[in-house]
PDB file of N, CA, C and O in Angstrom:
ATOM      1  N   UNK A   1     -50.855 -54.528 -41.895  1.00  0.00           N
ATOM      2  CA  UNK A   1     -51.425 -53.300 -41.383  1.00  0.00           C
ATOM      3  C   UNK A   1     -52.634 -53.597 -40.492  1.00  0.00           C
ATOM      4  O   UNK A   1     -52.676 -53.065 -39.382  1.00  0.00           O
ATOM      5  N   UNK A   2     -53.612 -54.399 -40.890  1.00  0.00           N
ATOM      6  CA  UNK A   2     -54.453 -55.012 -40.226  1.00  0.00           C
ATOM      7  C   UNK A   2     -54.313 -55.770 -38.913  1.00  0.00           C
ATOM      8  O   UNK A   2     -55.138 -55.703 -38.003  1.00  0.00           O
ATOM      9  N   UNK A   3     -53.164 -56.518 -38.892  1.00  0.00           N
ATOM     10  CA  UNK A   3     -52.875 -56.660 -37.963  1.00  0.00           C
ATOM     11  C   UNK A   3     -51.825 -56.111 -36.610  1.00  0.00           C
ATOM     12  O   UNK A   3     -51.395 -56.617 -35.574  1.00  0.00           O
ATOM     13  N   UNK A   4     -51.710 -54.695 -37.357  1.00  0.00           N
ATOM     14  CA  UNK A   4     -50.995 -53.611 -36.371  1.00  0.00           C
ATOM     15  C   UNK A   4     -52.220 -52.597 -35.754  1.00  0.00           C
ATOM     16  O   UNK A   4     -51.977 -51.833 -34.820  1.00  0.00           O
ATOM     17  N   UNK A   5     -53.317 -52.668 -36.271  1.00  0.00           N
ATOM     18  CA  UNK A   5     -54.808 -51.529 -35.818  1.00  0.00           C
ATOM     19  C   UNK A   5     -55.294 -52.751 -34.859  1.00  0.00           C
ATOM     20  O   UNK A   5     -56.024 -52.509 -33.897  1.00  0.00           O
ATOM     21  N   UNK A   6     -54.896 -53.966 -35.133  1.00  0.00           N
ATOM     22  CA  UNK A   6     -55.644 -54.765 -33.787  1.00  0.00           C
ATOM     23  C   UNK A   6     -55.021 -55.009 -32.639  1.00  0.00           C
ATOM     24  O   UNK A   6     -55.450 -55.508 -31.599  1.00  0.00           O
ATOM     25  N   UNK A   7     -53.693 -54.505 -33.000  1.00  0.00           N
ATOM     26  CA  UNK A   7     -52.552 -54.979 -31.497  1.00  0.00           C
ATOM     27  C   UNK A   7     -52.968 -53.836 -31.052  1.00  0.00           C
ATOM     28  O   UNK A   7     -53.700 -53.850 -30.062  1.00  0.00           O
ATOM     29  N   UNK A   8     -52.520 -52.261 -31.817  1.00  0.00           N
ATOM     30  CA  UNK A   8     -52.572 -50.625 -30.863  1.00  0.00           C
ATOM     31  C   UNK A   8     -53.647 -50.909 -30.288  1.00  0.00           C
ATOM     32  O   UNK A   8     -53.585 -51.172 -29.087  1.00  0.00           O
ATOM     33  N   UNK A   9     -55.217 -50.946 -31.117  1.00  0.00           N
ATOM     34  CA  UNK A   9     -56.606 -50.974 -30.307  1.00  0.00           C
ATOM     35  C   UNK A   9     -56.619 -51.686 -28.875  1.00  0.00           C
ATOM     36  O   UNK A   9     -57.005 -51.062 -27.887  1.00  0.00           O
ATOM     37  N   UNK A  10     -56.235 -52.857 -28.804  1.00  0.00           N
ATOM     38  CA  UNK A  10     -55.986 -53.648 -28.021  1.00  0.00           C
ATOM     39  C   UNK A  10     -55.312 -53.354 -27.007  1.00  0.00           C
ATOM     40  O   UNK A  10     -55.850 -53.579 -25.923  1.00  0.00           O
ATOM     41  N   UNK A  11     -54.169 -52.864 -27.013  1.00  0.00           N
ATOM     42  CA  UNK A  11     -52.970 -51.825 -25.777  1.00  0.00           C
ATOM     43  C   UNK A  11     -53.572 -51.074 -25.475  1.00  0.00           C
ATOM     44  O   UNK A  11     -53.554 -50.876 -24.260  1.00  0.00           O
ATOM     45  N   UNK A  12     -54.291 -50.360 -26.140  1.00  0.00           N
ATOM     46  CA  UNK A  12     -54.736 -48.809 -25.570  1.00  0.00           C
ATOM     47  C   UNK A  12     -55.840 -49.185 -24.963  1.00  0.00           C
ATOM     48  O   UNK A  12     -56.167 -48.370 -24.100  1.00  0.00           O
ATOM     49  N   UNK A  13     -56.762 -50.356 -25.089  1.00  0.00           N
ATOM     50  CA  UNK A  13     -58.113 -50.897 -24.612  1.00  0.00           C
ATOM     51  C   UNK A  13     -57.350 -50.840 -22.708  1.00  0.00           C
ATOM     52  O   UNK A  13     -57.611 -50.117 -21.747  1.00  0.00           O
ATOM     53  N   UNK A  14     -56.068 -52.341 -22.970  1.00  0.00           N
ATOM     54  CA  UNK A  14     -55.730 -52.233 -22.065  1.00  0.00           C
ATOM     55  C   UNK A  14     -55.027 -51.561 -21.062  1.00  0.00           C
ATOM     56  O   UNK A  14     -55.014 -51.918 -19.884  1.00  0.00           O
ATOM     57  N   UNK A  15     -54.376 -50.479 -21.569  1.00  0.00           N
ATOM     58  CA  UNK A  15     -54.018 -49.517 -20.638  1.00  0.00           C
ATOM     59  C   UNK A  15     -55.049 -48.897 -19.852  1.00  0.00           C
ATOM     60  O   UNK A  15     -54.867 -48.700 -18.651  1.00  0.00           O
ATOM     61  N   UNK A  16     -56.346 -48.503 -20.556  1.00  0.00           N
ATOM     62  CA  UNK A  16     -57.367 -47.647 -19.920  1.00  0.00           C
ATOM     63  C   UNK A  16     -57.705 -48.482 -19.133  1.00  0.00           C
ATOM     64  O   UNK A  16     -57.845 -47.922 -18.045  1.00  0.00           O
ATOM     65  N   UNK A  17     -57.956 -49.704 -19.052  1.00  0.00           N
ATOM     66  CA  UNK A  17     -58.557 -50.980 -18.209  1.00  0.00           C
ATOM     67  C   UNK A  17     -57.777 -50.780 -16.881  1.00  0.00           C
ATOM     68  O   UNK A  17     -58.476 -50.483 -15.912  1.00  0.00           O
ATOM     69  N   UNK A  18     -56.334 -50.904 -16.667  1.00  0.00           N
ATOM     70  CA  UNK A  18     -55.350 -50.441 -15.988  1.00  0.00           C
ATOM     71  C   UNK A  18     -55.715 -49.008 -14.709  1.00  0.00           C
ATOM     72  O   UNK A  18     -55.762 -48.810 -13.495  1.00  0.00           O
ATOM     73  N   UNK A  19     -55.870 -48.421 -15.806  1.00  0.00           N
ATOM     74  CA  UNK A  19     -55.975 -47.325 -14.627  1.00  0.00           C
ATOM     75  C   UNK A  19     -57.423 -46.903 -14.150  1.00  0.00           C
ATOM     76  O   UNK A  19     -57.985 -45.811 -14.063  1.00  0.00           O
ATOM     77  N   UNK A  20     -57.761 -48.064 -13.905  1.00  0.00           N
ATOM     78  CA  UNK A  20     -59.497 -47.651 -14.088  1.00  0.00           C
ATOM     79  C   UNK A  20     -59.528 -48.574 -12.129  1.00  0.00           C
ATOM     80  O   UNK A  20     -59.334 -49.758 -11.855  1.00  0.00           O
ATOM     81  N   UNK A  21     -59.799 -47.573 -11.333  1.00  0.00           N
ATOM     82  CA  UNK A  21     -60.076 -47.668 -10.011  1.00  0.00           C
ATOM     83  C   UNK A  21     -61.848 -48.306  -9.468  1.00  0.00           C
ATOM     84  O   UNK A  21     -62.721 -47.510  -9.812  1.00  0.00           O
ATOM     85  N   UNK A  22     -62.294 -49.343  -8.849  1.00  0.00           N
ATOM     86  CA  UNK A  22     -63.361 -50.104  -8.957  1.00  0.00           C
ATOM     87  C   UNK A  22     -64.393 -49.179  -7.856  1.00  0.00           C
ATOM     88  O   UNK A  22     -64.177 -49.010  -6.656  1.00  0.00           O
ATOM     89  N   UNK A  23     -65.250 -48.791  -8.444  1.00  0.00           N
ATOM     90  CA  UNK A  23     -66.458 -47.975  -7.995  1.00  0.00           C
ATOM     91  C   UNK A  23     -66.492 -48.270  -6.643  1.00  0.00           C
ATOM     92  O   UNK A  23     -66.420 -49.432  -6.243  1.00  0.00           O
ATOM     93  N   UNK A  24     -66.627 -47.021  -5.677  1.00  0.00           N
ATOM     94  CA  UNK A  24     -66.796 -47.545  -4.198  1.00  0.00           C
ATOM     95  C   UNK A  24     -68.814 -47.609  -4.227  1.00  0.00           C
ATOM     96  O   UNK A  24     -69.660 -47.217  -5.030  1.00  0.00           O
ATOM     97  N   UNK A  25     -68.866 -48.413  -2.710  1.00  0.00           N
ATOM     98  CA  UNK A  25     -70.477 -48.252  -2.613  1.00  0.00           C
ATOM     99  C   UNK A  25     -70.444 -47.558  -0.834  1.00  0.00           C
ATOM    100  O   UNK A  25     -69.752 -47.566   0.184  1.00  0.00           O
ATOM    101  N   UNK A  26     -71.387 -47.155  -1.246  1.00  0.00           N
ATOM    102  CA  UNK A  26     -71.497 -45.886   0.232  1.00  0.00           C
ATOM    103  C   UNK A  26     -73.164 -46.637   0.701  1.00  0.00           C
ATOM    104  O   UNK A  26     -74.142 -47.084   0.101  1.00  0.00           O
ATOM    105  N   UNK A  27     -72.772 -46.448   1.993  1.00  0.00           N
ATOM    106  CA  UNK A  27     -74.723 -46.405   2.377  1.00  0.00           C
ATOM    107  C   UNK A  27     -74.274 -45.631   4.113  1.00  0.00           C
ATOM    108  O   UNK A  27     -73.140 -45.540   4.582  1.00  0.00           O
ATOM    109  N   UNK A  28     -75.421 -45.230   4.677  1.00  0.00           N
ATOM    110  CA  UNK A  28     -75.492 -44.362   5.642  1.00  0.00           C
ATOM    111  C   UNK A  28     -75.780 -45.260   6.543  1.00  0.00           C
ATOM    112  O   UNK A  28     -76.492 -46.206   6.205  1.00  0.00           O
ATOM    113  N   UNK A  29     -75.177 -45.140   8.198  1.00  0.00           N
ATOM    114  CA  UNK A  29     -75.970 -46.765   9.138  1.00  0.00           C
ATOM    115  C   UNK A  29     -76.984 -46.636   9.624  1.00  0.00           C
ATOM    116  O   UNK A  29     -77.560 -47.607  10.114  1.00  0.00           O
ATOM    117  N   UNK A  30     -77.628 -45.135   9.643  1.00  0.00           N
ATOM    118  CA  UNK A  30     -78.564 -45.160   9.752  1.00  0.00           C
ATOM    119  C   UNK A  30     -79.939 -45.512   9.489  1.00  0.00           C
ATOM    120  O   UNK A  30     -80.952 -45.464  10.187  1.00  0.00           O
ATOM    121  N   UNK A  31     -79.591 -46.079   7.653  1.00  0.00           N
ATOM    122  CA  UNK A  31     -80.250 -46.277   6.550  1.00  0.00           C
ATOM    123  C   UNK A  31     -81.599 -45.917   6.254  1.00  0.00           C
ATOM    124  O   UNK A  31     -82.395 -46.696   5.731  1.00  0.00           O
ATOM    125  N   UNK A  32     -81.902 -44.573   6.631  1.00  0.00           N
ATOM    126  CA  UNK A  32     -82.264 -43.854   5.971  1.00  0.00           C
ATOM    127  C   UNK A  32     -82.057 -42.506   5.218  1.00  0.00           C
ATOM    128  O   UNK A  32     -82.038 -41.320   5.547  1.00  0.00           O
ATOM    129  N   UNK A  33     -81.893 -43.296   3.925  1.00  0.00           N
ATOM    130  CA  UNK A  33     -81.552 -42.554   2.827  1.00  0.00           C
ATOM    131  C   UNK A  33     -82.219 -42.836   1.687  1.00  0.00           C
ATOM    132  O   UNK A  33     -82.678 -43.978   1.711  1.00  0.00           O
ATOM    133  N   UNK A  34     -82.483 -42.147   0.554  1.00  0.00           N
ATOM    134  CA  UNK A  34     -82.688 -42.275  -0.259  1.00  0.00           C
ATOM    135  C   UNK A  34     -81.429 -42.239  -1.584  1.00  0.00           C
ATOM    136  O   UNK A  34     -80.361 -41.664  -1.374  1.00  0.00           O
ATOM    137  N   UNK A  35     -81.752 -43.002  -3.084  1.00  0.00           N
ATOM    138  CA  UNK A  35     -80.447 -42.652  -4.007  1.00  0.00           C
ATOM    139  C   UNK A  35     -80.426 -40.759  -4.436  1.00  0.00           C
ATOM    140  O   UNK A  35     -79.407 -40.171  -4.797  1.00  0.00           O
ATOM    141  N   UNK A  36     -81.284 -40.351  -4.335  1.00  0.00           N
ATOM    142  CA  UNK A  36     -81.557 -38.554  -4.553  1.00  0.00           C
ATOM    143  C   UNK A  36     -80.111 -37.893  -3.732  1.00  0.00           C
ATOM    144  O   UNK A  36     -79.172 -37.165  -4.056  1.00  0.00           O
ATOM    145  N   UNK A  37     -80.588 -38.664  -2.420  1.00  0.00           N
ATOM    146  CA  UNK A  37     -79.961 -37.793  -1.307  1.00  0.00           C
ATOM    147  C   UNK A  37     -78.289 -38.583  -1.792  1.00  0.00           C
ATOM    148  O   UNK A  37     -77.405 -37.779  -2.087  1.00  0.00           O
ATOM    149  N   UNK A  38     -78.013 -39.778  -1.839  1.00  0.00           N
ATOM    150  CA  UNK A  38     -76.813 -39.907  -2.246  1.00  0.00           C
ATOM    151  C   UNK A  38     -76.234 -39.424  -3.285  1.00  0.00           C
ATOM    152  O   UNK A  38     -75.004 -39.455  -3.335  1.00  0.00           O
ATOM    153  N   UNK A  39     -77.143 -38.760  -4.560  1.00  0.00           N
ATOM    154  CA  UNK A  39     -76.797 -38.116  -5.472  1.00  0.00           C
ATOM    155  C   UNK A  39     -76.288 -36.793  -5.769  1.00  0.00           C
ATOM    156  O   UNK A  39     -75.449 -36.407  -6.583  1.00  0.00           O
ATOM    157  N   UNK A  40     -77.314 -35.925  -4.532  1.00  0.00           N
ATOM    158  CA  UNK A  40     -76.843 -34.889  -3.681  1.00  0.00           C
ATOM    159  C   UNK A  40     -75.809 -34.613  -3.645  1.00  0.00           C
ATOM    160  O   UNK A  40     -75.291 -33.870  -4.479  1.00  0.00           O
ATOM    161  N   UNK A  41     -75.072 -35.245  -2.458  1.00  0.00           N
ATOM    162  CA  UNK A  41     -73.563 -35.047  -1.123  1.00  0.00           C
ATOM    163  C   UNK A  41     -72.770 -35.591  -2.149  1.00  0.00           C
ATOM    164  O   UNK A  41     -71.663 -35.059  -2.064  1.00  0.00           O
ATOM    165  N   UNK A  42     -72.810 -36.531  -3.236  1.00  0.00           N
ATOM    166  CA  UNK A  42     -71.610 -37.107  -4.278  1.00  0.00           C
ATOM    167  C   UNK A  42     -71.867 -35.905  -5.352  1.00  0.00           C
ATOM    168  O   UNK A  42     -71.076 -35.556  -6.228  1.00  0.00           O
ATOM    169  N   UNK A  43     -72.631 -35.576  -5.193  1.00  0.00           N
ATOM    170  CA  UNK A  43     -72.673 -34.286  -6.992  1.00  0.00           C
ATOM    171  C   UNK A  43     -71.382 -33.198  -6.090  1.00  0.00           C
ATOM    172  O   UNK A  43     -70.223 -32.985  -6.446  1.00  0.00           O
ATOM    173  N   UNK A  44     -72.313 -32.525  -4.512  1.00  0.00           N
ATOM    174  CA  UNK A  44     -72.002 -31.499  -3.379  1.00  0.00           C
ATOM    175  C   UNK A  44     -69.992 -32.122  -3.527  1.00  0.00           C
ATOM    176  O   UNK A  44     -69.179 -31.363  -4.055  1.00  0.00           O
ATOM    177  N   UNK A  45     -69.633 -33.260  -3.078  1.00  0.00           N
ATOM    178  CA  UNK A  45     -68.695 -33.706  -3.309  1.00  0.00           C
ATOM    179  C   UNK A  45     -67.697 -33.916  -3.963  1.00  0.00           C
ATOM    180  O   UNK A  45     -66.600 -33.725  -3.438  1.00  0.00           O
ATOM    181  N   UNK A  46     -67.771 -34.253  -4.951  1.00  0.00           N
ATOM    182  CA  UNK A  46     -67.285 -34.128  -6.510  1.00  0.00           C
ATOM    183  C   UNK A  46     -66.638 -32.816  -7.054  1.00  0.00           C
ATOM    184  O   UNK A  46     -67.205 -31.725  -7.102  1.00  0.00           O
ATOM    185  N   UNK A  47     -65.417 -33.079  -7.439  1.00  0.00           N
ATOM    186  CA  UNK A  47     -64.700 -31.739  -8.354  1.00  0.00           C
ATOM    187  C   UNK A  47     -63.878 -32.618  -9.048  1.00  0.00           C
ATOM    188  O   UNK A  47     -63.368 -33.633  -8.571  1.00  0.00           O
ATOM    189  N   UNK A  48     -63.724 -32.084 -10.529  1.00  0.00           N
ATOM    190  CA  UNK A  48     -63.085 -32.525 -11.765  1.00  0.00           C
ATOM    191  C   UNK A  48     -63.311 -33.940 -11.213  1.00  0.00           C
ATOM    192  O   UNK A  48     -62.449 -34.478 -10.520  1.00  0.00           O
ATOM    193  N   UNK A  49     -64.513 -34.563 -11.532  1.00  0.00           N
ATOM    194  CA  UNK A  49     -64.573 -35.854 -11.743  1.00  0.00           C
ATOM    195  C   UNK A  49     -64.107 -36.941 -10.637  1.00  0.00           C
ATOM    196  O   UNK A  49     -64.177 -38.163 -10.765  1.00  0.00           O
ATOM    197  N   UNK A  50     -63.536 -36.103  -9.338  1.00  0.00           N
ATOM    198  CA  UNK A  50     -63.091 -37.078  -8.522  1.00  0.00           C
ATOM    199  C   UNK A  50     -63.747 -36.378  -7.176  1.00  0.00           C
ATOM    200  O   UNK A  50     -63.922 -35.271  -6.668  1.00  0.00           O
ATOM    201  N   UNK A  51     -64.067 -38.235  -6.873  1.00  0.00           N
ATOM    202  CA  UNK A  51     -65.244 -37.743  -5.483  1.00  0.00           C
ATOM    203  C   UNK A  51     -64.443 -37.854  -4.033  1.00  0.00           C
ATOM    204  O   UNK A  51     -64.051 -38.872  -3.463  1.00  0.00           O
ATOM    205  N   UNK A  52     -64.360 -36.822  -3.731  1.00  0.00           N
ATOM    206  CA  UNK A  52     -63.680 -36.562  -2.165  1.00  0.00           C
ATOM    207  C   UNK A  52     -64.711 -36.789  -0.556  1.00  0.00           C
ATOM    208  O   UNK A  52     -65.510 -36.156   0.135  1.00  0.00           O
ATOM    209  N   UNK A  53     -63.755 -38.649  -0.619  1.00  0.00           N
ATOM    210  CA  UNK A  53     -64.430 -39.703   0.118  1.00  0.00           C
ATOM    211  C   UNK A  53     -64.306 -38.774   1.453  1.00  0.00           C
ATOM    212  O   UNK A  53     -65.384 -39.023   1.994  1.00  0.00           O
ATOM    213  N   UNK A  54     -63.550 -37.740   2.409  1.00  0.00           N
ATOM    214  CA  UNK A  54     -63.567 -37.294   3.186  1.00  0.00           C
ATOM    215  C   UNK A  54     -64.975 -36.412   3.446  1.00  0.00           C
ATOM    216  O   UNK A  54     -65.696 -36.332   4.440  1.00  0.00           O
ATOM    217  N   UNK A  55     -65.049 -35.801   2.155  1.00  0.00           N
ATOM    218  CA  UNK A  55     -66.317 -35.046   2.215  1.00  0.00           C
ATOM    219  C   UNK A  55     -67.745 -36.054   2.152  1.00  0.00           C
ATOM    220  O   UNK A  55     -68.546 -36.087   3.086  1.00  0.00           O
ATOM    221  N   UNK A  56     -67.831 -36.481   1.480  1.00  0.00           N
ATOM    222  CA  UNK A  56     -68.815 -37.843   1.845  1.00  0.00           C
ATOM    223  C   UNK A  56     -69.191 -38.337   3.320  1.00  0.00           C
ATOM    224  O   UNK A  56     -70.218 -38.487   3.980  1.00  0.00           O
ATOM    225  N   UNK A  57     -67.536 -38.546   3.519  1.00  0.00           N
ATOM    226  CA  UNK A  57     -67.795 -39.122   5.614  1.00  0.00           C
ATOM    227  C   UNK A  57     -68.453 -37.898   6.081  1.00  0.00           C
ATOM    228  O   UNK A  57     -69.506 -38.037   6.701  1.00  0.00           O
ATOM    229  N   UNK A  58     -68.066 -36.908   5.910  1.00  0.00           N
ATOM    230  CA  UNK A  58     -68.654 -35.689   6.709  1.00  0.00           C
ATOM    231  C   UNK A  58     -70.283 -35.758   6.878  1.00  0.00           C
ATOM    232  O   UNK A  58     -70.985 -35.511   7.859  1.00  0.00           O
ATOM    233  N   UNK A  59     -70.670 -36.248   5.359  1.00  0.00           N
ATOM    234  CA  UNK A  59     -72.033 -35.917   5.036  1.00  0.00           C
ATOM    235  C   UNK A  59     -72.262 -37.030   5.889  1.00  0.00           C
ATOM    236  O   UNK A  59     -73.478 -36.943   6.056  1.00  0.00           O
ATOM    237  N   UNK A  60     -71.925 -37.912   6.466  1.00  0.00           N
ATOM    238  CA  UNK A  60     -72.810 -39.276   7.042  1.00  0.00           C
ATOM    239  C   UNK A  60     -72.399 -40.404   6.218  1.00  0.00           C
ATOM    240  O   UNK A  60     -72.808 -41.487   6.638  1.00  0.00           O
ATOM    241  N   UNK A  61     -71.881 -40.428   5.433  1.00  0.00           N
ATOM    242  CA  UNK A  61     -72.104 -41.650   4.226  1.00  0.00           C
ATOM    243  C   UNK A  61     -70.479 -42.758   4.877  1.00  0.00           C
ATOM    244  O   UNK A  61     -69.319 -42.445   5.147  1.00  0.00           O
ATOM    245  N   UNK A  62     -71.128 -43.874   4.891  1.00  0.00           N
ATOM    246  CA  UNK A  62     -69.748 -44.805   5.001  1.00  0.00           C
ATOM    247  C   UNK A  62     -68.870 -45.643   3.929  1.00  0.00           C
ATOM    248  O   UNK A  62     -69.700 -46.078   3.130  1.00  0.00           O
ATOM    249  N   UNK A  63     -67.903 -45.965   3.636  1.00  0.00           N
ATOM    250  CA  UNK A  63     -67.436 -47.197   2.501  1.00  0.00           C
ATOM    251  C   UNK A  63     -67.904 -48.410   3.087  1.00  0.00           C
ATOM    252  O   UNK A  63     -68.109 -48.780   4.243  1.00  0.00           O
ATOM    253  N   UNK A  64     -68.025 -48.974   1.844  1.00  0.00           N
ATOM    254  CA  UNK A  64     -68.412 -50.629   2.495  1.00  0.00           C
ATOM    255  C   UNK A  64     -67.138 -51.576   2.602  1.00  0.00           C
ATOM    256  O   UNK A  64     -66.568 -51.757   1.526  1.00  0.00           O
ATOM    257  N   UNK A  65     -66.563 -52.244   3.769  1.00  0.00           N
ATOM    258  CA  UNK A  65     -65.550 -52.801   3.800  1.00  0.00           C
ATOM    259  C   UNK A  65     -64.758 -53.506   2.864  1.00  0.00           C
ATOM    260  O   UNK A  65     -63.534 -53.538   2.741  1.00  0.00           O
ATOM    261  N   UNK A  66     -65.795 -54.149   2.128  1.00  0.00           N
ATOM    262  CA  UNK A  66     -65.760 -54.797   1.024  1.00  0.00           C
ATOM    263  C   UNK A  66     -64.854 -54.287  -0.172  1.00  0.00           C
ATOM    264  O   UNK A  66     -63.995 -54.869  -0.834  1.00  0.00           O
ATOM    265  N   UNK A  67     -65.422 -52.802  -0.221  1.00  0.00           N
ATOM    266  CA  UNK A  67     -64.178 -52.100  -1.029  1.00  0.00           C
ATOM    267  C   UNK A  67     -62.554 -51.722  -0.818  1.00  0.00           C
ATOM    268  O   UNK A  67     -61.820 -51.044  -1.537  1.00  0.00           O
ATOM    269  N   UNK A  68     -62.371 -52.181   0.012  1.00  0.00           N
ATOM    270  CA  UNK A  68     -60.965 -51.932   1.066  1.00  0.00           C
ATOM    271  C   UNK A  68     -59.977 -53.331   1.287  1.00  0.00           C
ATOM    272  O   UNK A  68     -60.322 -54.391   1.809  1.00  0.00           O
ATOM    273  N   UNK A  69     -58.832 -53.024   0.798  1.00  0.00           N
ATOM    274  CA  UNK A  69     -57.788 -54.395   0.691  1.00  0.00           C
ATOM    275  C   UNK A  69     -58.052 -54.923   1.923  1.00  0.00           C
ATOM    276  O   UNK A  69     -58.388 -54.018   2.688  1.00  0.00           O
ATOM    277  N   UNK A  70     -58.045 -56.104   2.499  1.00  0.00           N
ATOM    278  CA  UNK A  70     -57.490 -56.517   3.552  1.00  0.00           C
ATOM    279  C   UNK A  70     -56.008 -56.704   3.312  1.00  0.00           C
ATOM    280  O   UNK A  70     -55.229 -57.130   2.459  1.00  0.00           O
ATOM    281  N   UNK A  71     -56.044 -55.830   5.250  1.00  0.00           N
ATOM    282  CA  UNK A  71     -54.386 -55.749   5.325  1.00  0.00           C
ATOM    283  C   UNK A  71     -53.810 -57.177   5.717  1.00  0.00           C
ATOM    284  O   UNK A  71     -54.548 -58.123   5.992  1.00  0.00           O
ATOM    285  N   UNK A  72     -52.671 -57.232   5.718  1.00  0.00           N
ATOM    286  CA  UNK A  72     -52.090 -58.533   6.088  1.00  0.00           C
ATOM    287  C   UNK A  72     -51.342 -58.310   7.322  1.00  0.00           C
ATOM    288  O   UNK A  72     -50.843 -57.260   7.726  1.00  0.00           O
ATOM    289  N   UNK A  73     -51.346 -59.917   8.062  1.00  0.00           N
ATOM    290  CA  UNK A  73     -50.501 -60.061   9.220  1.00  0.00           C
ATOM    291  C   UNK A  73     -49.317 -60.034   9.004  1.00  0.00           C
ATOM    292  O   UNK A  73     -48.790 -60.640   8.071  1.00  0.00           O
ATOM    293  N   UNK A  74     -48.529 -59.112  10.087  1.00  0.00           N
ATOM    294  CA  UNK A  74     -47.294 -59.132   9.885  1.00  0.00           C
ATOM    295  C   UNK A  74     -47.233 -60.156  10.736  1.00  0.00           C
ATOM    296  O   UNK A  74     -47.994 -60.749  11.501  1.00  0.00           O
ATOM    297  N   UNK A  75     -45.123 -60.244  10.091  1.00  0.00           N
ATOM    298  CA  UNK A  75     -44.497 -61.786  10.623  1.00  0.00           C
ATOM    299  C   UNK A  75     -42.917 -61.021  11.030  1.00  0.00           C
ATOM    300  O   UNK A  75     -42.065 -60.296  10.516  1.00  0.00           O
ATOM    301  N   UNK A  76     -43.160 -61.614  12.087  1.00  0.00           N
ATOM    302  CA  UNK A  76     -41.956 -61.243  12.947  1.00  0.00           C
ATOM    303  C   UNK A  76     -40.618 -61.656  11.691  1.00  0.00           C
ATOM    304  O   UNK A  76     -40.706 -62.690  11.030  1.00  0.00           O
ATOM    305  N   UNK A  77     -39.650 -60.855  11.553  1.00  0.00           N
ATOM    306  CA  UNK A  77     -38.338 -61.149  10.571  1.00  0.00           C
ATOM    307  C   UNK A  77     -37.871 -62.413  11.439  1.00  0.00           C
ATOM    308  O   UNK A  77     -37.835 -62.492  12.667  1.00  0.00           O
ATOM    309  N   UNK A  78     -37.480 -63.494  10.378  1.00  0.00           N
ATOM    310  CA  UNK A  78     -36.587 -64.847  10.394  1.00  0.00           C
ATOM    311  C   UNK A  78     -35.280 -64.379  11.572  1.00  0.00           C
ATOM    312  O   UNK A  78     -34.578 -63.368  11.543  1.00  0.00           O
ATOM    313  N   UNK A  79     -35.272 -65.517  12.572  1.00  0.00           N
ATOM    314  CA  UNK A  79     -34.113 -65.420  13.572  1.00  0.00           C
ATOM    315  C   UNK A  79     -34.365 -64.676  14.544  1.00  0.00           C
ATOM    316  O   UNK A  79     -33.502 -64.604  15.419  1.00  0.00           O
ATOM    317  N   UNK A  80     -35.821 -63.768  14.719  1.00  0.00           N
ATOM    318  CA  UNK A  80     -35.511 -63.096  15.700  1.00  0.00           C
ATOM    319  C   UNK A  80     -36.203 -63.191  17.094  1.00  0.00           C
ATOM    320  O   UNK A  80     -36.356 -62.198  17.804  1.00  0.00           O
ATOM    321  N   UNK A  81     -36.668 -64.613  17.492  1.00  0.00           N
ATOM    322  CA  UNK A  81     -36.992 -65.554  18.556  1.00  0.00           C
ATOM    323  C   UNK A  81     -38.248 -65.377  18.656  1.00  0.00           C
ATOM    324  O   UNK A  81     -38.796 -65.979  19.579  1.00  0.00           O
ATOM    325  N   UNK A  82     -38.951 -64.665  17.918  1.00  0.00           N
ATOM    326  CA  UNK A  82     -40.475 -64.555  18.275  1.00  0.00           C
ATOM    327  C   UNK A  82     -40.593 -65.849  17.144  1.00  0.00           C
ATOM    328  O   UNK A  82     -40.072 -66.302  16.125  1.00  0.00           O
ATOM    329  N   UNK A  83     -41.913 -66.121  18.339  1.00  0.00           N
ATOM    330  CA  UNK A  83     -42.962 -67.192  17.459  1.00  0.00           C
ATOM    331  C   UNK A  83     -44.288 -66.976  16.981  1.00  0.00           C
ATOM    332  O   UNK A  83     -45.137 -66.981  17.873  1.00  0.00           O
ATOM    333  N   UNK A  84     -44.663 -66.804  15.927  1.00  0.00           N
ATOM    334  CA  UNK A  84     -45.776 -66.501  16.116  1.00  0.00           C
ATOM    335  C   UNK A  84     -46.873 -68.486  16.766  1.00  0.00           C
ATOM    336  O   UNK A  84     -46.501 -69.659  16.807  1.00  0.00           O
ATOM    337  N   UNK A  85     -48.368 -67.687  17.154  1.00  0.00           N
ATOM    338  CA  UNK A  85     -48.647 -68.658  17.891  1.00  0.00           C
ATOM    339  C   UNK A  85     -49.901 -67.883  18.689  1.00  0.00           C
ATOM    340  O   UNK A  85     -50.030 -66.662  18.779  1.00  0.00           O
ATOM    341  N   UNK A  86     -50.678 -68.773  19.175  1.00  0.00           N
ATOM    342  CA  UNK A  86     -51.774 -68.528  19.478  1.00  0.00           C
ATOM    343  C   UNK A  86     -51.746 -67.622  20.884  1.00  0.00           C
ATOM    344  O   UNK A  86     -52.802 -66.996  20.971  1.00  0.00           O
ATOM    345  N   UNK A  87     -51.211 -67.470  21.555  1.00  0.00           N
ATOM    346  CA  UNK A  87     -50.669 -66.584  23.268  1.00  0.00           C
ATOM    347  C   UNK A  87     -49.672 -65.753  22.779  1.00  0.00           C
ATOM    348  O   UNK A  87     -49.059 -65.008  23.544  1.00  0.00           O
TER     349      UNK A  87
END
């Protein structure tokens, strides 16, 4: 039994871990701002717990690249005479 309350705890730890999306960071390029004023436009922003990054841009505020996949180079499909290559 003891060792069935440590496997569930454990799954359910990791499921929540799972769906858990990594905090964006915002700053303005103007950089002047204060954290008040970012607390502001993200409170102004915010409904049921999810912050609407469109409304943010509006306010001035940017993502930091850093938070954003880099996309990948595409590759021409096998056989079809392109090379890739520096020209």
């Amino acid at each position: 039994m003891n060792r069935f309350a440590v496997a569930l705890a454990l799954g359910i730890f990791l499921a929540g871990c799972q769906s858990l999306e990594p905090e964006r960071q915002w700053y303005k390029p103007s950089g002047d701002y204060s954290a008040a004023e970012f607390e502001r436009d993200s409170k102004a922003c915010t409904k049921e717990r999810v912050v609407n990054e469109q409304c943010l841009q509006q306010h001035g505020w940017v993502s930091l690249s850093g938070d954003r996949v880099p996309k990948r180079k595409e590759t021409p499909p096998a056989g079809s005479g392109v090379t890739p290559g520096r020209y």
